[in-house]
VEXDREN-2710 file (C-alpha; in Angstrom, 1 decimal):
% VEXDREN-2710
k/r/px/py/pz
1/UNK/124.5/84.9/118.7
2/UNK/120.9/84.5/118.4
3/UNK/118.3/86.9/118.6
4/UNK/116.1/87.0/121.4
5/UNK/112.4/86.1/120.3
6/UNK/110.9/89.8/122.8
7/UNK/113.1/91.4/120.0
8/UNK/111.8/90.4/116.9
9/UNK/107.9/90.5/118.6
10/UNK/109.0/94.0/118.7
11/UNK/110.2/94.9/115.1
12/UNK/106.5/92.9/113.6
13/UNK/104.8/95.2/116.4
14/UNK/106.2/98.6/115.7
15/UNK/105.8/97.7/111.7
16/UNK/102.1/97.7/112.1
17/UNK/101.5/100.1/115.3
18/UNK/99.8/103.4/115.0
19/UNK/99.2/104.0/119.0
20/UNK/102.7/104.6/120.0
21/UNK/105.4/107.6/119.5
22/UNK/108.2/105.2/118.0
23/UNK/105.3/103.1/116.0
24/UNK/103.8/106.3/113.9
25/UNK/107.6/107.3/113.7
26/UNK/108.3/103.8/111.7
27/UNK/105.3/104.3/109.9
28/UNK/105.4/107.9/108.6
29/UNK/109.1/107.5/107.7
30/UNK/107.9/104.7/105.4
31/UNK/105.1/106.8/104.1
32/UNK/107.0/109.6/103.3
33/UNK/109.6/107.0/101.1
34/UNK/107.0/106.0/99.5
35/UNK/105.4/109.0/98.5
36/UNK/108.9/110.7/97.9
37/UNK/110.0/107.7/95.4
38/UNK/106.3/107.8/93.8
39/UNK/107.3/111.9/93.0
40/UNK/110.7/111.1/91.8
41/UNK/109.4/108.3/88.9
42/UNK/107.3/111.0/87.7
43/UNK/109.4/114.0/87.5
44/UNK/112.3/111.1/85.4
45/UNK/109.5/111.4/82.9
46/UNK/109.9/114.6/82.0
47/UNK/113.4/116.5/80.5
48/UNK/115.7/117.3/83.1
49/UNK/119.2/118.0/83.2
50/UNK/121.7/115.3/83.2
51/UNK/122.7/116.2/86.7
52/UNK/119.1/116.4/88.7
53/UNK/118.6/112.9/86.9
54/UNK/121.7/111.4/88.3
55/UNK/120.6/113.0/91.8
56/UNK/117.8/111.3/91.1
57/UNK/118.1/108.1/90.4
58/UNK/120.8/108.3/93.2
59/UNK/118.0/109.1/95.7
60/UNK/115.4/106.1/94.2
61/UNK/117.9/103.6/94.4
62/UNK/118.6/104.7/98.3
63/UNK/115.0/104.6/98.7
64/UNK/114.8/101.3/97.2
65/UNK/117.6/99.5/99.6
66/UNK/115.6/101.0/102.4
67/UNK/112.4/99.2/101.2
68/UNK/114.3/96.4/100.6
69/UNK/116.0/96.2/104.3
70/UNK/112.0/96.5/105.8
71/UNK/111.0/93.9/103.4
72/UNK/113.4/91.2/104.7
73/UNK/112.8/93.1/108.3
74/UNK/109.1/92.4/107.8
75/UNK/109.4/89.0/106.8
76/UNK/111.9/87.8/109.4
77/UNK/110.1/89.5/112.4
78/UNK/106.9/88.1/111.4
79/UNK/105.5/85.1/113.1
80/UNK/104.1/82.9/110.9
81/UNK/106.4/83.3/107.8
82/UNK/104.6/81.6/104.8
83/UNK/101.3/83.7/105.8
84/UNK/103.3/86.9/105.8
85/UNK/104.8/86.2/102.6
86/UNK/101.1/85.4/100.7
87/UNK/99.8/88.3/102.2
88/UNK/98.6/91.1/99.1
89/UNK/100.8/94.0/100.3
90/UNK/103.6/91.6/101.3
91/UNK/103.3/90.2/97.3
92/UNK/103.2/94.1/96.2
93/UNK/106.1/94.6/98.0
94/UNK/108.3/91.6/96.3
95/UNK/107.2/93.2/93.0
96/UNK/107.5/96.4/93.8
97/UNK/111.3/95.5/94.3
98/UNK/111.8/93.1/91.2
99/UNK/112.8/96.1/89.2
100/UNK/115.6/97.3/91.6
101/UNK/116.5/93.8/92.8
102/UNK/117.3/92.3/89.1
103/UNK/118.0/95.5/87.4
104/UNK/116.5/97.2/84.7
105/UNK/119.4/97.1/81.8
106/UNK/118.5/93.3/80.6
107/UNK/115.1/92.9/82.2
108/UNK/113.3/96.6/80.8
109/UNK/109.9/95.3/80.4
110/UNK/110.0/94.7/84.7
111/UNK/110.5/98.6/84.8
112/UNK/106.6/98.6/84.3
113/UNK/105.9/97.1/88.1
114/UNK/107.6/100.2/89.4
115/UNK/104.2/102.1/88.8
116/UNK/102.9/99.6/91.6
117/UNK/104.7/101.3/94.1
118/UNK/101.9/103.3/95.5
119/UNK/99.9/99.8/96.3
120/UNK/102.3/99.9/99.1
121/UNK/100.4/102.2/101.1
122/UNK/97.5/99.8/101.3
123/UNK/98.8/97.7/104.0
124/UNK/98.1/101.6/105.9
125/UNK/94.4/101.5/105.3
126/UNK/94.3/98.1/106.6
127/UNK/94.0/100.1/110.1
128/UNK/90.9/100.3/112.1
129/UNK/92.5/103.8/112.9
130/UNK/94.0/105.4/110.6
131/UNK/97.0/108.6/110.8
132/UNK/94.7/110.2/113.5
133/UNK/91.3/109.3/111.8
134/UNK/89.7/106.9/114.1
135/UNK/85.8/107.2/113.0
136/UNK/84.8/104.4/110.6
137/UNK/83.1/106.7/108.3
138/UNK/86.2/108.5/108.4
139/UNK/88.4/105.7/107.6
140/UNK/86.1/104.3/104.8
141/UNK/86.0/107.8/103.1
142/UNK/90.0/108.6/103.2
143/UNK/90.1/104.7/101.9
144/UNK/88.2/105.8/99.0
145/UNK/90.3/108.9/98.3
146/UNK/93.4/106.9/98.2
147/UNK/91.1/104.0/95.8
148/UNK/90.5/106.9/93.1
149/UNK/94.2/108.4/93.8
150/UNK/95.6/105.2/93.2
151/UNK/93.9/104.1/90.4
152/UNK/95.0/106.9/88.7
153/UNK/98.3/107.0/89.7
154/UNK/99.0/103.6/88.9
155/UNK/96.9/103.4/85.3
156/UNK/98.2/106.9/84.1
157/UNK/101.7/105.2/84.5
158/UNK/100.6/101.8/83.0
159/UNK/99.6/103.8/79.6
160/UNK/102.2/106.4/79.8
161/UNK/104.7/103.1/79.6
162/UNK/103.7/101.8/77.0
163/UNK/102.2/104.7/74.7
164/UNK/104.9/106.8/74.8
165/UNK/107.7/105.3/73.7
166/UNK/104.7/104.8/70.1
167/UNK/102.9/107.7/70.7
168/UNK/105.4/110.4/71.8
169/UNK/102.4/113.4/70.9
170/UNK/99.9/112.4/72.9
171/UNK/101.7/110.9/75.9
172/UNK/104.8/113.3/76.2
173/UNK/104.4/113.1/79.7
174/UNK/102.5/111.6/82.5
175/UNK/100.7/114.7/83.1
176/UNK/99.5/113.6/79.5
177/UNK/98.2/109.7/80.8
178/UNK/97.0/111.6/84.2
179/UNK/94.7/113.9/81.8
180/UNK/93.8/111.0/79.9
181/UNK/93.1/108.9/83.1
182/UNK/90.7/111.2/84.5
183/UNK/89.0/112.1/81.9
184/UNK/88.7/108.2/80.8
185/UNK/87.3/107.8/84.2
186/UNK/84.8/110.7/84.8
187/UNK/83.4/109.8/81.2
188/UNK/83.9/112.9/79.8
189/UNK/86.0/111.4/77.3
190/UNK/87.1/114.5/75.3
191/UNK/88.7/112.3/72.9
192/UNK/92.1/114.8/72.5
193/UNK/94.2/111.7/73.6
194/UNK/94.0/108.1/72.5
195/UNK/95.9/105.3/73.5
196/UNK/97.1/103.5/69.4
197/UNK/98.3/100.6/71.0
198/UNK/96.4/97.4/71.7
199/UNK/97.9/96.9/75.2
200/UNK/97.2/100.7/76.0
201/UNK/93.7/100.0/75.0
202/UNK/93.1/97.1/77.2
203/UNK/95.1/98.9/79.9
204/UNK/92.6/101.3/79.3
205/UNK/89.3/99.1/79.5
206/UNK/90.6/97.7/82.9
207/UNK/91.0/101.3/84.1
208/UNK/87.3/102.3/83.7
209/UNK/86.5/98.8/84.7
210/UNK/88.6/99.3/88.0
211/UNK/87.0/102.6/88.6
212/UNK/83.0/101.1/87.9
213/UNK/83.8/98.3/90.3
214/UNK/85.9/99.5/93.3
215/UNK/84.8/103.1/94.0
216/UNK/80.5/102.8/93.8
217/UNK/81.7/99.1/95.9
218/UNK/83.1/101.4/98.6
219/UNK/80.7/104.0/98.9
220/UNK/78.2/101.6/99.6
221/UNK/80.2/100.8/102.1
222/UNK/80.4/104.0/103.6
223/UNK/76.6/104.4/102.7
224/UNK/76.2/101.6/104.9
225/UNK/78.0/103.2/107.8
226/UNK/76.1/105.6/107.9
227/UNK/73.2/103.8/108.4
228/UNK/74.5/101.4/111.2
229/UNK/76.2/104.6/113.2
230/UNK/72.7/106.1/113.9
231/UNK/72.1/103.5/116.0
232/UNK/75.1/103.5/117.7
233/UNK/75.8/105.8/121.2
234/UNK/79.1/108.6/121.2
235/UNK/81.5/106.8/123.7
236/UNK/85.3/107.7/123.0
237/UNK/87.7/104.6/124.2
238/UNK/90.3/106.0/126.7
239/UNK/92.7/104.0/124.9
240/UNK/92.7/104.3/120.7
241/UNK/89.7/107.2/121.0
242/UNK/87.3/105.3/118.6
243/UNK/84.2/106.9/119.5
244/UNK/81.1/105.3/118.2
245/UNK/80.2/101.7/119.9
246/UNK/77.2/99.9/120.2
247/UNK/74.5/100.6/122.8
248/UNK/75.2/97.5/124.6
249/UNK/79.1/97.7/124.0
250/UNK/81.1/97.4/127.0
251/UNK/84.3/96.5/125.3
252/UNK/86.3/98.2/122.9
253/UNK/85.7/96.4/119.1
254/UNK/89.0/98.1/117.9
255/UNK/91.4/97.5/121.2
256/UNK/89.4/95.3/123.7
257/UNK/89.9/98.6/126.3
258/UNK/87.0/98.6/128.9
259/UNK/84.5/101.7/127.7
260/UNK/84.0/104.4/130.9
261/UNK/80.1/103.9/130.3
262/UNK/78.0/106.6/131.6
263/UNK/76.3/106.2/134.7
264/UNK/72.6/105.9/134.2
265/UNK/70.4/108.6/136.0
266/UNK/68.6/107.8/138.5
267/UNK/65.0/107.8/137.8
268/UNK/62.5/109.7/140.0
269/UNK/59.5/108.2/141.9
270/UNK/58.0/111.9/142.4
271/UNK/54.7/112.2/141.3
272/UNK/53.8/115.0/139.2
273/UNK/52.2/118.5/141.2
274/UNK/48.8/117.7/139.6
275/UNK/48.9/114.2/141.3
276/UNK/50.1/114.8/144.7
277/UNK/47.7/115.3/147.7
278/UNK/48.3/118.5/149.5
279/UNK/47.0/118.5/153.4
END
C-alpha cells in the first residue's frame, strides 16, 4: 500500500515547524532526547553502581533507536533526498549514530563521535524564530550561547577520551576536561591540568582555535544587528510575531504574512495662531 505523498509532506513539515502545537511538540520531544542522552554520557564517566549504569545504558540505547527511527523518518519524508542527506546536521546525525548502529565492542575508537551528539541541536538554530525568541538579535545571541556551550561540551569530551584512559590524575572525570576547557579557552590557563598526549594537544590547539574563530565571528554578527535594527520600524507580524521590519516592508521577510502597517496621520493644513488673520 503506498503512502500517500500529503502524508509524507506532513512528517518533513512538522520535523522543521516551530508555529504549530503538534510541530513544537515534535521538536521539544527531540530536544529534550538529546539533551537527556548528552547528561547520561557524562554521568557514565564517573563511578556508579553497577545497576544505575545498566539503567543507563538501557535508557541511551532507547534514546538512540528513537534517533535512529527520525533519522530514516527525516530522510524518507524529505523531498529531495540526496540534498537532505549532504545537509551538515543530516551528516552529524549519520555520525552521531555510527557508534550505536555498528556497536562499540569491535569498533571502540567510533565511541569518540558520540561527543558530537550535541551538534544535533544545530539544525534548531537554523530557525529565523527560535523556542519563542523571534527578534534577530535575540536569535543571534542564544546562537552564540549554544556556539560557546557546545564547544565546550564537545572538546571537554574529545580530551577527556583520549587523556584519560593515559592520564587518569588529571582527567578523572569530565568535570576535569570541562575545567580544563574553560580555562583553555578564557586564557587563563592556570596550568593545573595538561593534556600529555599528542592527540590531546592538537585536540586542544583546535579548541582555542574554534573558540578565536567562531564566537568574536558571531558577535560581529550580532554587533551588526544592532546597527541595521536602528533603522528599522517596531511592527509585530500577526502571524510568526517577528517584530522589527524595514520602513518600507510590507511583507513579512520571515513568513511572507501581510504587515497591518499603521495608518499614516493625517497632516494638518491649519496655519499656526500667529499666522492666521483674525476679522
Amino acid at each position: 500500500m503506498a503512502v500517500p505523498a500529503a502524508f509524507r509532506e506532513k512528517l518533513a513539515f512538522y520535523f522543521d515547524d516551530f508555529d504549530t502545537a503538534t510541530g513544537r511538540v515534535i521538536n521539544f520531544l527531540i530536544t529534550g532526547l538529546i539533551l537527556a542522552s548528552c547528561g547520561i554520557f557524562v554521568a557514565q564517566t564517573y563511578l556508579l553502581p553497577t545497576t544505575i549504569q545498566s539503567w543507563l545504558s538501557w535508557f541511551d540505547n532507547g534514546i538512540f533507536v528513537v534517533f535512529t527511527l527520525e533519522y530514516l523518518l527525516r530522510l524518507w519524508a524529505a523531498p529531495k533526498r540526496t540534498q537532505h542527506f549532504l545537509k551538515l546536521s543530516s551528516l552529524i546525525d549519520l555520525v552521531v549514530l555510527l557508534p550505536f548502529l555498528l556497536g562499540t565492542t569491535t569498533l571502540g575508537f567510533l565511541r569518540i563521535f558520540r561527543w558530537l551528539r550535541i551538534l544535533r541541536l544545530i539544525r534548531f538554530f537554523e530557525q529565523q524564530t527560535l523556542f519563542g525568541v523571534n527578534r534577530e538579535d535575540g536569535v543571534i545571541a542564544v546562537r552564540i550561547l549554544f556556539t560557546i556551550f557546545a564547544i565546550i561540551f564537545v572538546y571537554s569530551g574529545l580530551i577527556y577520551q583520549v587523556e584519560h584512559g593515559i592520564n587518569p590524575e588529571q582527567f578523572g572525570t569530565f568535570l576535569d576536561a570541562v575545567y580544563y576547557a574553560v580555562s583553555s579557552i578564557s586564557t587563563a590557563g592556570f596550568g593545573d591540568i595538561n593534556p600529555i598526549s599528542q592527540l590531546g594537544r592538537l585536540l586542544s590547539i583546535l579548541m582555542m582555535l574554534t573558540g578565536l574563530v567562531l564566537i568574536p565571528w558571531q558577535l560581529g554578527d550580532l554587533f551588526k544587528r544592532f546597527v541595521k535594527d536602528r533603522d528599522r520600524q517596531q511592527i509585530t507580524c500577526a502571524h510568526c510575531t517577528l517584530s522589527l521590519h524595514d520602513h518600507d516592508a510590507r511583507y513579512c521577510k520571515a513568513c511572507g504574512n501581510q504587515l497591518n502597517l499603521p495608518k499614516p496621520q493625517p497632516q494638518s493644513h491649519e496655519l499656526p495662531v500667529s499666522n492666521r488673520t483674525f476679522t
